[in-house]
C-alpha positions as a printed Julia matrix, in Angstrom:
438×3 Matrix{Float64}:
  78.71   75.16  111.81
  82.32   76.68  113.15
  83.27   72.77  113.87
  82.25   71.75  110.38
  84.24   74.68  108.73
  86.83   73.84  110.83
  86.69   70.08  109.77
  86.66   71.33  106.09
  89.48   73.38  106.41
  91.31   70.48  107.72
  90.65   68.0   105.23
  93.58   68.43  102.95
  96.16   68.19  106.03
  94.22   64.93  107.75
  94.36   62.77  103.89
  98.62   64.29  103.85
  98.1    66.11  100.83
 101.79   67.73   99.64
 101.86   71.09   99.94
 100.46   72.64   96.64
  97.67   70.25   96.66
  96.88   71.59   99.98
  97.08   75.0    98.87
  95.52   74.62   95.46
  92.48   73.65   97.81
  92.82   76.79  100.44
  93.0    79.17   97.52
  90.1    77.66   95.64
  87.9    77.4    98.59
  88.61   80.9    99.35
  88.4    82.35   96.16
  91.67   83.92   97.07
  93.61   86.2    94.14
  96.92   87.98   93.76
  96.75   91.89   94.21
  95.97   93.73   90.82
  97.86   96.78   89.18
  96.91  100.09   90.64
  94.83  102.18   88.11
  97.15  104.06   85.8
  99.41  106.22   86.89
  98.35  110.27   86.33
 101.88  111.79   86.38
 101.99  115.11   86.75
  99.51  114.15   90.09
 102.06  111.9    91.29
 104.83  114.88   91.15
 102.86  116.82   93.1
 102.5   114.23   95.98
 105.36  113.61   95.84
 106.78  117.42   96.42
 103.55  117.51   99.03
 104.68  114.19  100.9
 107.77  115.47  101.9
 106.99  119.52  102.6
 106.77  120.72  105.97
 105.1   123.19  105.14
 101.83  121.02  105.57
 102.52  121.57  108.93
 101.41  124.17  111.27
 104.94  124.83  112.7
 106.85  124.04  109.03
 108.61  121.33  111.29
 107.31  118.23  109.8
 106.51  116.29  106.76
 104.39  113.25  105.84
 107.66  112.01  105.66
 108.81  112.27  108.81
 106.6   109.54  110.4
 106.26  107.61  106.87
 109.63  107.53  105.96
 111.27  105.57  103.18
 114.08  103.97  105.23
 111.66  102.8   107.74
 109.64  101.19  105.07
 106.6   103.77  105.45
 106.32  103.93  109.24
 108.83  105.18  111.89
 110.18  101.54  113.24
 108.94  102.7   116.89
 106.09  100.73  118.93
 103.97  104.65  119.17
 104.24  107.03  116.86
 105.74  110.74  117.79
 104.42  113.54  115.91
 104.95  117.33  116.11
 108.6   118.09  117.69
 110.11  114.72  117.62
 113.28  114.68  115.47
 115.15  111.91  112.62
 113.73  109.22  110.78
 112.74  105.39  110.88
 115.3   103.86  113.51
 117.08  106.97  113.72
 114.01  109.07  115.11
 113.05  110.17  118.77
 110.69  111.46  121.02
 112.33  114.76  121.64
 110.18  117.6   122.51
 107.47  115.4   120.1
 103.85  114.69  121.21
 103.93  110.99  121.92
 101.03  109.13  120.21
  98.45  106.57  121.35
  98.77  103.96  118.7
 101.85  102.54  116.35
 101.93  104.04  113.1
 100.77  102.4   110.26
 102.35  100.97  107.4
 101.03  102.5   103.76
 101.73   99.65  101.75
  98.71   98.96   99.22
  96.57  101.51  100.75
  95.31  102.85   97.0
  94.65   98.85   95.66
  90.57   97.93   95.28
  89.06   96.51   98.66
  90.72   98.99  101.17
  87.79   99.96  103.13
  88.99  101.67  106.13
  91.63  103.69  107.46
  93.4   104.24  110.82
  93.11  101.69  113.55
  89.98  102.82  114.75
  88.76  103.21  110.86
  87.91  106.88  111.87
  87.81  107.43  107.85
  85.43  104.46  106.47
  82.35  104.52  104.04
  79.16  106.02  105.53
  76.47  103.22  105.98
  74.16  105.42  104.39
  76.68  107.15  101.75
  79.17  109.17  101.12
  82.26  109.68  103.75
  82.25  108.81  107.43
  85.69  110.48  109.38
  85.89  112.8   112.13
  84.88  115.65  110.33
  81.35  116.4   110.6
  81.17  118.62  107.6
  82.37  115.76  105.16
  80.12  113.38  106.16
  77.11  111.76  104.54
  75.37  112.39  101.05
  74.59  116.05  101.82
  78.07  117.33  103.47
  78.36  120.66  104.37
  81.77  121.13  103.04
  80.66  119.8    99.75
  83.51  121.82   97.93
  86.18  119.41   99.96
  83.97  116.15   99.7
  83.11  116.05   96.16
  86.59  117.03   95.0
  88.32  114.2    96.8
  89.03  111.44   94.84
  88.4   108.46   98.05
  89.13  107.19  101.12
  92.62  107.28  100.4
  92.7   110.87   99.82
  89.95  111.48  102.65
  92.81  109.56  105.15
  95.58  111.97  104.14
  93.55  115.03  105.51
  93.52  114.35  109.12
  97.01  113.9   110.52
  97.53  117.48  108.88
  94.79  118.45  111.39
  95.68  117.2   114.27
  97.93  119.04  116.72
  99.92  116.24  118.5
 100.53  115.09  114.54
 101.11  117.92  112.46
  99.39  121.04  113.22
 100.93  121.69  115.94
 101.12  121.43  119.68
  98.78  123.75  122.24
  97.03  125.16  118.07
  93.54  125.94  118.66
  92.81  126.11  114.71
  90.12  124.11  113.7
  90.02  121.39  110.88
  89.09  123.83  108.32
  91.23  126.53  109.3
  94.26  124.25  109.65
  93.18  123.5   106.03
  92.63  126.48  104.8
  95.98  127.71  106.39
  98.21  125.06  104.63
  96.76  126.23  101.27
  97.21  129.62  101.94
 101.22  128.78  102.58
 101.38  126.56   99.47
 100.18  129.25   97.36
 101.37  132.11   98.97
 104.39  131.24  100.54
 108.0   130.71   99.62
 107.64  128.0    96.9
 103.95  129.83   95.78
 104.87  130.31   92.38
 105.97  126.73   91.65
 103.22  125.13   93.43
 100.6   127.12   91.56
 102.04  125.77   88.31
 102.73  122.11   89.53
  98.69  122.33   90.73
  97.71  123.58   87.46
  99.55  120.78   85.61
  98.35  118.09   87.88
  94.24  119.96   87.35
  94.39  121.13   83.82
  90.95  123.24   83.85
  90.43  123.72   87.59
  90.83  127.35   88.94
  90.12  126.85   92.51
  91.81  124.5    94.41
  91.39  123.77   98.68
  92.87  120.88  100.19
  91.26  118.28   98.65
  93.55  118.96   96.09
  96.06  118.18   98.36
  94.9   115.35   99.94
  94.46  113.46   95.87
  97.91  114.25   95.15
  99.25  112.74   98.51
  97.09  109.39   97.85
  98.31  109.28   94.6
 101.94  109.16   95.62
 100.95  106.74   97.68
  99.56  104.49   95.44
 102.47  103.98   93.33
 105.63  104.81   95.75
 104.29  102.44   98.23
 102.94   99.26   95.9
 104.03   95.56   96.98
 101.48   93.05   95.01
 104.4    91.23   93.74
 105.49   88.8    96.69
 106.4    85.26   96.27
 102.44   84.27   97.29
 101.33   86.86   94.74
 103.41   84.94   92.03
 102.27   81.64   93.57
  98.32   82.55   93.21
  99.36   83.63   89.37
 100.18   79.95   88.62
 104.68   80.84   89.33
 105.29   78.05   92.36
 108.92   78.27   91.67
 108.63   81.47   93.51
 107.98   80.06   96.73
 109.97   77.57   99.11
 108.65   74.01  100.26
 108.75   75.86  104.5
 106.7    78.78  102.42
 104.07   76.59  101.3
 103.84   74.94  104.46
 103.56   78.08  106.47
 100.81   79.06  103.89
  98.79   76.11  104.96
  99.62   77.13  108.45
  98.06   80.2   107.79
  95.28   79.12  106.4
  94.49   75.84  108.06
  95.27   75.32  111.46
  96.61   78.73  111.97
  92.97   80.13  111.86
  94.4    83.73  110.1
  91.85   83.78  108.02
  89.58   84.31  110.66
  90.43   88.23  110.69
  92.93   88.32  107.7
  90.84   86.9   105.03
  90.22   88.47  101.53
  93.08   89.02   98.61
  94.76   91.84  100.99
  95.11   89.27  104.01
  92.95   91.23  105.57
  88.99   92.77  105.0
  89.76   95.43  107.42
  87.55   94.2   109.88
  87.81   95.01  113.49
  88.48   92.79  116.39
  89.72   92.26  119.83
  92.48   89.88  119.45
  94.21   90.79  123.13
  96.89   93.1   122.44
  98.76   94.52  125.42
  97.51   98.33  126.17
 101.04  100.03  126.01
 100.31  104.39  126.33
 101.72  107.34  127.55
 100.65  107.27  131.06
  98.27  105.48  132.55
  95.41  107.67  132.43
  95.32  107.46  128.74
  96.36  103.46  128.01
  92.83  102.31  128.21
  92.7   102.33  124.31
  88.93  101.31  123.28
  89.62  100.88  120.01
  86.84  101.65  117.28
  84.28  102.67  119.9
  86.72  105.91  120.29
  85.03  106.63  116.43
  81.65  105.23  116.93
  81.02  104.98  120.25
  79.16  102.09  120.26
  79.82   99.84  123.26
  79.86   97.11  121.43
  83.0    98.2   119.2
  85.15   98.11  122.72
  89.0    96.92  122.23
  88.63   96.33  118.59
  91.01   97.25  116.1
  91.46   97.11  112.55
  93.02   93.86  110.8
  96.13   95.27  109.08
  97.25   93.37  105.56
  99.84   91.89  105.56
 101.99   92.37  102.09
 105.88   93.47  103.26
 104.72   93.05  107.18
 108.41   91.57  107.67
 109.61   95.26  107.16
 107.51   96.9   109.22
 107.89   96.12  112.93
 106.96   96.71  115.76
 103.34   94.93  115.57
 100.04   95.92  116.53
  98.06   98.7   117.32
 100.46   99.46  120.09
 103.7    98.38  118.81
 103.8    96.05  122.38
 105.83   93.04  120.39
 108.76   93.96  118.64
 109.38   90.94  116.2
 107.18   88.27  114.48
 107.81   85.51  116.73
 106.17   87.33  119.47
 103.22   88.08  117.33
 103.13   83.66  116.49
 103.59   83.26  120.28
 100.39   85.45  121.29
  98.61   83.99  118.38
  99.15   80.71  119.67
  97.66   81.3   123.36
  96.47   84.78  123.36
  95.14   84.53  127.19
  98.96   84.39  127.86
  99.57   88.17  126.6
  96.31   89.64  127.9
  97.38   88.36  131.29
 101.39   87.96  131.59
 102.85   89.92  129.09
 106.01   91.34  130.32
 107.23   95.21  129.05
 110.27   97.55  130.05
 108.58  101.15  129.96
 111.8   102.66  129.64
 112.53  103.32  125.19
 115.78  104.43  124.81
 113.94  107.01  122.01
 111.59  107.97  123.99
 112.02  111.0   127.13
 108.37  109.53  128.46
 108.16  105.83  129.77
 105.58  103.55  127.7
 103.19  102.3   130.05
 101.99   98.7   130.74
  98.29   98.69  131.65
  97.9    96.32  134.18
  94.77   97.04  135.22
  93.28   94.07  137.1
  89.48   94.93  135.79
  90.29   96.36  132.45
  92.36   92.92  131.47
  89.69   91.2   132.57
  86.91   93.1   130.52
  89.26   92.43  127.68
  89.88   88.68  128.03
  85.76   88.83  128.37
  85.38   90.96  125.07
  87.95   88.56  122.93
  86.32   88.12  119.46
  84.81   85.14  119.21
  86.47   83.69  115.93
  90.11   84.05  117.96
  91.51   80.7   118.61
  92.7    80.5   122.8
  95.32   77.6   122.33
  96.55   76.64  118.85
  99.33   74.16  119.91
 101.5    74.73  117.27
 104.45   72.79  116.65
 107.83   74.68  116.46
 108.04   73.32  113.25
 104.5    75.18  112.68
 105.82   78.08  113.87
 108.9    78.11  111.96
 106.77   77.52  108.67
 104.57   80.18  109.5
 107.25   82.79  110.22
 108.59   82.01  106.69
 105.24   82.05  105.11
 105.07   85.69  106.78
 108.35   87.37  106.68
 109.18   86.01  102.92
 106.42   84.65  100.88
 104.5    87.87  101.87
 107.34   90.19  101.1
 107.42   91.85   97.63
 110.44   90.62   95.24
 112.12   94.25   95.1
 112.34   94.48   99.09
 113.35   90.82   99.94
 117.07   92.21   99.59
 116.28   94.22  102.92
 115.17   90.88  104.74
 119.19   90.11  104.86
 119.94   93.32  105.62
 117.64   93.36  108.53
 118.49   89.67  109.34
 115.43   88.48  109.88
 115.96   84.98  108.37
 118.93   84.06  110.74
 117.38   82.22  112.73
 115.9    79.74  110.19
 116.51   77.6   107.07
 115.07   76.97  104.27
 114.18   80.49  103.65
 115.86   82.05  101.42
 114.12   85.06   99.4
 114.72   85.5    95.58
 116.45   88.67   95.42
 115.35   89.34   91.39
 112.29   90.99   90.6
């Protein structure tokens, strides 16, 4: 069956279809659709995430915001391969270790987060639907039909909301380093400072206008406001390949097109980042270098480190892909720095899992990042490579150079594609210029 799929999906390029005929077949074949509007925007919610997303006093130490590791300037992540939380200082390319906690895994982009089809959260999807209903996250008590904090479960709005709870919890993140509270105290602690604290006057009124009717508020509350900022401030679903699949070619360049049947032709993308999003947030071990903070800790399993299940070893979620030209480094652990590296491993992934080359030392970093070279462990990974990931794609330079395009512009929304010549990201190619009007 994979050879005959395979076959199919070749077709178009074997009979030297031009390139919209040979995308007008991709995107029929895969049913595939531009991103949709979010749902309406509720305004006075949307105030009051955006007051929340940038207060430290959702913190345990009042040191550090959502901001801080989500930043604006850094395109909602913080620009560095592993994320710093608690005690780290500045933002996007201008923030550092310091006395921060240093983090496991790269932090995540936000982009689209609150569109239909988003069905898991975190790299390990430790915030997911439960199989059998209701939430599934790290939190015992919201889990399942019955939860036992029902007053938090029922009053959040979805995952979205239910993903925004946890870094607030966790003490290498924002709690706090060495804090012994527990989930719901850390909670109940950050509510007890909105209301009561310094701003408790103003907060009480901006909750009340954001909940007309509702008296008693915990952080669920919270949490809705925070994924409603979210799903407005951080919206891209209008990229030159969103245009393209709502009938506007003009919007995208011939080497666009090309790397678009790249993608999803010989490229095999689709594989793992299939769907409208560009991805289904499935999981998979595509071969990643294991970068960490020491070696006892770099053996990164992935979602078995949420389910536990043997079986979910080295996999990681598929990010989407919408404004991924802005949001470097790559990968769960941030191991390749620009998108050619991510093509290159892509193209013979046996190459990274076994000769990937890494300086530990980070000029913004007072740890070094460690290289896990484990003999046994990169062999248990080669072993446990998903089985839909391509080991030698042979792609052309000009393949590669299509792709990258496809990638870094035609996925980029219209009202950031000024910031792809600030970052100059394009230099090293032609015929790829972005449209700079919205």
């Amino acid at each position: 069956m994979p050879l005959i799929l395979g076959f199919l999906l070749l077709l178009p390029l074997a009979f030297g279809q031009d390139s919209d005929q040979s995308l007008t077949h991709y995107i029929q074949m895969m049913n595939l659709k531009a991103l949709p509007a979010p749902s309406p925007k509720n305004e006075p919610l949307y105030q009051l995430g955006l007051r929340l997303f940038y207060d430290k006093q959702l913190s345990g130490k009042n040191n550090i915001s959502c901001h801080a590791c989500h930043a604006l300037s850094g395109h909602s992540s913080d620009t560095l391969p592993l994320g710093v939380g608690e005690g780290a200082d500045g933002l996007a390319e201008n923030r550092i270790q310091s006395q921060g906690a240093l983090l496991a895994r790269h932090t995540p982009a936000l982009y689209n987060l609150g569109l239909p089809g988003v069905s898991a959260f975190f790299w390990d999807g430790r915030v997911m639907k439960h199989p059998q209903g209701g939430l599934w996250t790290p939190e015992e008590g919201l889990n399942g039909t019955n939860p036992k904090l029902k007053e938090i479960a029922s009053a959040l709005d979805g995952l979205l909301a239910a993903q925004a709870l946890f870094p607030i919890s966790n003490p290498d993140e924002m709690l706090g380093q060495g804090s012994t509270l527990s989930r719901v105290e850390a909670w109940e602690a950050v509510m007890e400072r909105l209301f009561n604290g310094r701003l408790g006057a103003s907060y009480q009124r901006f909750f009340k206008e954001a909940y007309p009717g509702v008296s008693n508020f915990n952080i669920a509350h919270v949490a809705n406001a925070i994924a409603e900022l979210e799903r407005h401030h951080f919206l891209a679903n209008n990229t030159p390949w969103d245009q393209y699949l709502r009938g506007n070619k003009k919007f995208m360049s011939e080497r666009m097109k090309k790397g678009a049947v790249v993608f999803l032709s010989k490229g095999s993308c689709t594989n793992c980042h299939n769907g409208d999003h560009l991805s289904a947030f499935g999981f998979f071990n595509i071969g990643v270098p294991q970068i960490g903070p020491g070696i006892s800790n770099s053996d990164d399993k992935g979602l078995m480190e949420f389910t536990g299940a043997e079986t979910h070893k080295y996999r990681f979620r598929a990010s989407p892909l919408r404004n991924v030209a802005l949001t470097a480094p790559y990968m769960h652990s941030g191991a390749f720095t620009s998108m050619w590296e991510v093509i290159d491993h892509y193209d013979h992934p046996m190459r990274s899992v076994h000769m990937f080359n890494w300086n530990p030392k980070h000029p913004r970093y007072r740890e070094d990042l460690i290289l896990d070279t484990n003999s046994e462990r990169s062999k248990e990974r080669a072993k446990l490579l998903a089985p839909n990931l391509p080991r030698n794609l042979s792609l052309t330079p000009e393949e590669k150079k299509d792709l990258y395009c496809f990638l870094m512009v035609g996925l980029t929304d219209l009202k950031n594609q000024q910031d792809l010549l600030t970052k100059g990201v394009l230099d090293e190619i032609d015929d790829c210029s972005p449209r700079l009007t919205r």
